[in-house]
C-alpha positions in Angstrom: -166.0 -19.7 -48.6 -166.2 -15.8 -49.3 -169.5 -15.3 -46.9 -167.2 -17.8 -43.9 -164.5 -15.6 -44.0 -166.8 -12.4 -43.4 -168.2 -14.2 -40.6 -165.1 -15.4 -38.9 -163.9 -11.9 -38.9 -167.3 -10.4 -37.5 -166.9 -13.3 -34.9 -163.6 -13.3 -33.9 -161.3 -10.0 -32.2 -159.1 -8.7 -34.7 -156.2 -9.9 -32.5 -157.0 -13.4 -32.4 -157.0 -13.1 -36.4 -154.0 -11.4 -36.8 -152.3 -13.9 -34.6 -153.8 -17.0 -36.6 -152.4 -14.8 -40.3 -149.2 -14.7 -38.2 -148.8 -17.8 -36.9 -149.9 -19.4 -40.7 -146.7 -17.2 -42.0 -144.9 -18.7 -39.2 -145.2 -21.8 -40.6 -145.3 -21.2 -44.1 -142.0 -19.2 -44.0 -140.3 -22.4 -41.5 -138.4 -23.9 -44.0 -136.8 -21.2 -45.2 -135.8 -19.9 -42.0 -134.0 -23.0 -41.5 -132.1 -22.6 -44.5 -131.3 -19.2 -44.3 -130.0 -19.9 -40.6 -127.7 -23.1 -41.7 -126.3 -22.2 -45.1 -122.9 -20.8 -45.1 -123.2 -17.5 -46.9 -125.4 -16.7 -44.4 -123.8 -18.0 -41.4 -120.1 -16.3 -42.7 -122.5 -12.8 -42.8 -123.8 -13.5 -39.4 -120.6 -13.8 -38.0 -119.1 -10.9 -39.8 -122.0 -8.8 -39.6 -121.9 -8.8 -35.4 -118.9 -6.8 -35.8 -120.6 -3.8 -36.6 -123.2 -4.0 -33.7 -123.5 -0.5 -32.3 -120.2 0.8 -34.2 -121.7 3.9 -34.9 -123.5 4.5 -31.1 -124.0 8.2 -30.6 -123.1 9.3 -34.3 -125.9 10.3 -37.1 -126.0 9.5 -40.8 -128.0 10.1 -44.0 -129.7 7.4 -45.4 -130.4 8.6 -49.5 -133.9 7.7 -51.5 -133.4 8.0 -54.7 -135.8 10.4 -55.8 -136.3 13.1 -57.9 -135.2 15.8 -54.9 -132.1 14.7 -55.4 -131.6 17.2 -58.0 -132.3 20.2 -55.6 -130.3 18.6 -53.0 -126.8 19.7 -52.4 -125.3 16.2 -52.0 -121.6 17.5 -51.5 -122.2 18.7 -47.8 -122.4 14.7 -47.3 -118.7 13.4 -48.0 -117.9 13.7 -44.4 -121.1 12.3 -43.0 -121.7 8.5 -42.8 -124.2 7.5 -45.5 -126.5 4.6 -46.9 -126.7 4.5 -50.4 -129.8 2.1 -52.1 -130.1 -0.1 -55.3 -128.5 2.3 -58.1 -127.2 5.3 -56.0 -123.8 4.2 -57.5 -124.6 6.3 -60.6 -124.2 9.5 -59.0 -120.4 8.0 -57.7 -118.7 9.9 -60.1 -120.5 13.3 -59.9 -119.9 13.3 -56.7 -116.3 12.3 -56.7 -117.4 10.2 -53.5 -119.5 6.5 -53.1 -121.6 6.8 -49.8 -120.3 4.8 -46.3 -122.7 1.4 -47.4 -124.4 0.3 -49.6 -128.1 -1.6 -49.2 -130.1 -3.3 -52.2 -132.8 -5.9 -51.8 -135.0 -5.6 -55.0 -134.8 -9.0 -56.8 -135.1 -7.7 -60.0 -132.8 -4.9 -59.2 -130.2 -6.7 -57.9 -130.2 -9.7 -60.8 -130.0 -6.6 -63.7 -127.4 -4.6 -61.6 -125.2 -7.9 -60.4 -122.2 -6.9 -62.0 -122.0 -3.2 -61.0 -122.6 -3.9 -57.7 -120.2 -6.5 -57.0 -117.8 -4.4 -58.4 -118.7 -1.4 -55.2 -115.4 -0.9 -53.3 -117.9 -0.5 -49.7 -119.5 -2.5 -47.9 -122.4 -4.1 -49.6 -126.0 -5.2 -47.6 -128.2 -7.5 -50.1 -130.8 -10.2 -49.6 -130.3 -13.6 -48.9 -131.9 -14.4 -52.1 -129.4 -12.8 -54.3 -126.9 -15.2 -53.6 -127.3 -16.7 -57.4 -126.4 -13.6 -58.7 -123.9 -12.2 -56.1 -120.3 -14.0 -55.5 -119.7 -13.7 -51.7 -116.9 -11.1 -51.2 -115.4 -10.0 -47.6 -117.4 -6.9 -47.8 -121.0 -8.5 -48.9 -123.0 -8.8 -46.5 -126.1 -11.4 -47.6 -129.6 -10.6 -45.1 -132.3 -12.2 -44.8 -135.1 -10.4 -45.9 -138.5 -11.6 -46.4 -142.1 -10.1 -48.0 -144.2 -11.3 -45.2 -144.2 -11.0 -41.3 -143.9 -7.3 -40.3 -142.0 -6.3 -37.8 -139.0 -3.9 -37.4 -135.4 -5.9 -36.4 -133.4 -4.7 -34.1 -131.3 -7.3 -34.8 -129.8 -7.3 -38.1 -128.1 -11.6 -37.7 -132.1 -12.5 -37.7 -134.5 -11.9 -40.3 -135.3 -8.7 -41.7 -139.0 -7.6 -43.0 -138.8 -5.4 -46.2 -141.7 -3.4 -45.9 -142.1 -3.0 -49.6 -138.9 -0.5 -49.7 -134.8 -1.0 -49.5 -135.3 2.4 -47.2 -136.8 0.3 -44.2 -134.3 -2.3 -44.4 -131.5 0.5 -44.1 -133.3 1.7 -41.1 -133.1 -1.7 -39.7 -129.3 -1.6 -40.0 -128.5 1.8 -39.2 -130.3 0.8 -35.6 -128.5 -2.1 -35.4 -125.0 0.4 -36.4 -125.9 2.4 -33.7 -126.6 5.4 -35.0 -128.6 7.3 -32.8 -129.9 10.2 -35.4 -130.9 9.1 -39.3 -131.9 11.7 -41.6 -134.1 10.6 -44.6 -133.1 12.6 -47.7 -134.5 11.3 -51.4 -137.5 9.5 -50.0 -139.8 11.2 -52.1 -142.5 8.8 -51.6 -144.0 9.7 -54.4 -144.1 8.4 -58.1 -145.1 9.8 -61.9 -145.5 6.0 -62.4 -149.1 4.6 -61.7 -150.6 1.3 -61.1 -151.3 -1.8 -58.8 -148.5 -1.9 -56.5 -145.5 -4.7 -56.5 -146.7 -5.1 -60.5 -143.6 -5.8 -62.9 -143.2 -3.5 -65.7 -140.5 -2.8 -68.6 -139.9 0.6 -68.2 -140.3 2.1 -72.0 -138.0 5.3 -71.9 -136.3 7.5 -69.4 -137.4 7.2 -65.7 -139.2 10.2 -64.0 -139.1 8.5 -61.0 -136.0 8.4 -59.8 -132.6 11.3 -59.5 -130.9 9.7 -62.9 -133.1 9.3 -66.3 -131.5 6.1 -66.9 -131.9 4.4 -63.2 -134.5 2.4 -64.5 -134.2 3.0 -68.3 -135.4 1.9 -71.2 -135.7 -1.9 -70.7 -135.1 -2.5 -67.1 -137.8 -4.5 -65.2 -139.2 -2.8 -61.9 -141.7 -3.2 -59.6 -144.3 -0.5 -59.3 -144.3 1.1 -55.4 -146.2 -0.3 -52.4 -146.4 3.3 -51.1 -149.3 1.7 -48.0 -147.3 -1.0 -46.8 -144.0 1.3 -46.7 -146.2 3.6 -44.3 -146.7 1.1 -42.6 -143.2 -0.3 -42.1 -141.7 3.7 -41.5 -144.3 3.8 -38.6 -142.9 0.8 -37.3 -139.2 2.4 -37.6 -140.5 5.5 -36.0 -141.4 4.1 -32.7 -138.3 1.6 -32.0 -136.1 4.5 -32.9 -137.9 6.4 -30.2 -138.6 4.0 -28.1 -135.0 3.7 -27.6 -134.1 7.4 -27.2 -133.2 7.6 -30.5 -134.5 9.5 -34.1 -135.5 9.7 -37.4 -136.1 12.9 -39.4 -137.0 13.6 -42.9 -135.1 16.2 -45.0 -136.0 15.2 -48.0 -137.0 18.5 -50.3 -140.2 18.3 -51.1 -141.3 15.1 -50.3 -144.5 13.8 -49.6 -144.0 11.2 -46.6 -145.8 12.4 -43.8 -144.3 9.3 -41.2 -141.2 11.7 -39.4 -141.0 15.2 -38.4 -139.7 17.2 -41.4 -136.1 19.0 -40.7 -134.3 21.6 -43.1 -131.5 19.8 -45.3 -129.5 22.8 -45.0 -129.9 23.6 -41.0 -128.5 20.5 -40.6 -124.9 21.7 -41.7 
């Protein structure tokens, strides 16, 4: 079977493969596309979620990683700025003595050991689709449907949304769909103490290097290890629509090591 699959590759254009892979995840993914178009937590968010279509045309905003650089980063020049906040930015809330403009978490595991602190976010809350079992549908909850396979960047934030192996590129997706026509990445790192296979789930044994806060994922909590290629792959994908359109993406992050958008000062921005 090994020695076909060489062959058919050596054979056949790389196009006509890719479309056969896509056109198998097509299919594959068909059932649940159907459900995620009929049930009526998503059909309540698709309704709701229309309303912020181009809300934010001709404004910028910040959409924050959770990195490290977070620590060298003077976070209070954002309370008048529109933000996106991801998975457990809420623990910086009370430093700050602000919560940022949304909030965006996708990570299963995430999301099912943070359910109760993030139903409890006074802002407007993006999560999967899948979370549903752990999330009670509020009026500001927004459920998406996000999916592991079938890359592609979504303009459109009612239809289905790729995840590209980080909650950063599903932000991107909604911040085009706001309307903003300048994001500025700060926190996204893109780079982590912790080693391994990527998408493995771990117990983290002590403090986390990895992130701004010791205890985002602390002693005990489950995580997946980072997918640092496919995340490339999906910011590359962000960086042309955003152009394409007339629109931008910079990187302001201090330090960091993602190489995708032009770099920008954090403080020449102010």
């Amino acid at each position: 079977m090994e020695k076909f699959k060489e062959t058919f590759k050596k054979i056949m254009p790389e196009a006509v493969v890719n479309h056969i892979r896509n056109e198998k995840d097509v299919l594959q993914r068909l059932p649940q596309d159907i459900n995620a178009a009929t049930d009526p937590i998503r059909r309540d968010t698709i309704r709701n979620i229309k309303k912020l279509h181009n809300k934010h045309q001709g404004e910028r905003c910040f959409v924050i990683g959770n990195g490290p650089s977070l620590q060298n980063t003077d976070m209070t020049k954002l309370r008048n700025e529109y933000t996106f906040g991801l998975n457990r930015i809420y623990l910086m809330f009370e430093e700050l003595g602000f919560s940022t403009s949304y909030f965006v978490s996708i990570n299963d595991l995430v999301i099912e050991q943070s359910a109760a602190e993030i139903q409890a976010l006074n802002i407007p809350k993006f999560v999967s689709w899948r979370s549903r079992i752990w999330l009670k549908p509020q009026d500001d909850l927004y459920f998406l449907y996000t999916t592991y396979t079938g890359p592609k960047f979504a303009r459109n934030a009612t239809g289905r949304l790729w995840e590209g192996a980080t909650v950063t590129y599903a932000a991107l997706q909604l911040a085009y769909y706001f309307g903003f026509s300048e994001v500025i990445l700060i926190g996204v790192d893109h780079n982590f103490a912790t080693k391994g296979k990527p998408n493995t789930t771990i117990t983290s044994e002590g403090d986390d290097p990895n992130h701004f806060n010791p205890k985002y994922f602390g002693k005990g909590f489950r995580w997946q290890l980072p997918d640092l290629e496919t995340s490339e792959i999906a910011y590359k994908m962000a960086r042309h629509a955003f152009e394409a359109d007339g629109r931008n993406v910079v990187d302001a992050t201090v330090g960091g090591k993602l190489t995708v958008f032009p770099k920008v000062n954090y403080g020449s921005l102010f």
